[in-house]
N, C-alpha and C positions, 0 to 999 in steps of 0.2 A: 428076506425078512429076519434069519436069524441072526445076519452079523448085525442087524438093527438092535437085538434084545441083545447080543453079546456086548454091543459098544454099550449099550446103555443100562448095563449090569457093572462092565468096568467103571463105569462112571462114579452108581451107588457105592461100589466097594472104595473107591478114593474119595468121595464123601466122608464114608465112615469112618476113614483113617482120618481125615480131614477135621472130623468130628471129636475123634480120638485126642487127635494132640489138642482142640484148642481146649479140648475139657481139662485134660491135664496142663496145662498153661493158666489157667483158670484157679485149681485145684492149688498152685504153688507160688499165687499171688506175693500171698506173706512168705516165703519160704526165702531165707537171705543166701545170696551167690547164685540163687535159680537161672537159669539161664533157659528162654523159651524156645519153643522149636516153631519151624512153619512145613508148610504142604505146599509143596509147588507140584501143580498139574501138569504134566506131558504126554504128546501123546503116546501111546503104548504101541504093542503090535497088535495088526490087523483091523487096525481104526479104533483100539480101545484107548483107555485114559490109565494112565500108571501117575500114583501117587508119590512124590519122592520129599521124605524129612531131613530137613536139615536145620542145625543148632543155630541161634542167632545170637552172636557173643559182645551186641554192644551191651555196655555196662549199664547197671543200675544206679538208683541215687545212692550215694555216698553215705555210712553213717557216719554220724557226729562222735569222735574219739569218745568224748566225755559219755557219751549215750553207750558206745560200746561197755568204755569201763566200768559203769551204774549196773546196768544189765547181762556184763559178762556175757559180751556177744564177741565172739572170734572171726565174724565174718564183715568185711570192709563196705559191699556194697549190698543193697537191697534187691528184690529178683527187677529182672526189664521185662515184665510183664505191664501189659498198660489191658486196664478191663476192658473199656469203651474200645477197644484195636481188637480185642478179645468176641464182644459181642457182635460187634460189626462182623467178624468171620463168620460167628454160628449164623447172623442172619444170612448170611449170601450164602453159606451151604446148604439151608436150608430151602434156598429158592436153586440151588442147582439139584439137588436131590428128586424134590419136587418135581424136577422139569424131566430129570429121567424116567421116574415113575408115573409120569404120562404116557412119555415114545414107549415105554412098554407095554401102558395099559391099551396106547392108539394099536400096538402091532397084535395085540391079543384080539381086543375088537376085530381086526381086517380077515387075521386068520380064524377067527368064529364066521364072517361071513362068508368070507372063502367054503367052508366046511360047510355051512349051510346051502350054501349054491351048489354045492358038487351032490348034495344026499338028495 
């Protein structure tokens, strides 16, 4: 029962980073040359989940020379954050979050019953 709460402790901790980056992805919508990061899941040692960031370096829309020079903007492209890609991530971690903070709350219940059957 505890490498149940440990896998699905690792789980919430790669969430939260999960959560982390797409907030700051989020966060640097407008920010020009931003380049977004992702969370990819693997699994870790001893059945947990490890969280790995990595940078996604396709480009952004292009500014318009003319817009550059008007605005005295020195950078070429805009961030490759796309919001709708954005919130679709926070919803799905939110439903794997969720799902951990079940198998935790199911292994707490089993071992309250346990505890109660041995007293």
């Amino acid at each position: 029962m505890l490498s149940t709460i440990s896998s699905a402790l690792s789980g919430l901790l790669a969430f939260t980073k999960k959560t982390n980056v797409t907030s700051n992805n989020l966060a640097n919508t407008l920010t020009d040359d931003f380049k977004k990061s992702r969370v990819t899941m693997k699994e870790g040692s001893a059945g947990g989940v490890d969280a790995v960031v990595e940078k996604v370096n396709t480009p952004g829309y292009p500014i318009p020379d003319a817009v550059r020079q008007t605005n005295n903007i020195t950078a070429k492209e805009s961030s490759n954050v796309d919001i709708a890609e954005e919130m679709t991530n926070l919803i799905l971690t939110e439903k794997g979050y969720k799902a951990n903070l079940k198998t935790i709350k199911a292994v707490d219940e089993n071992l309250g019953t346990i505890l109660d059957i041995k007293a």
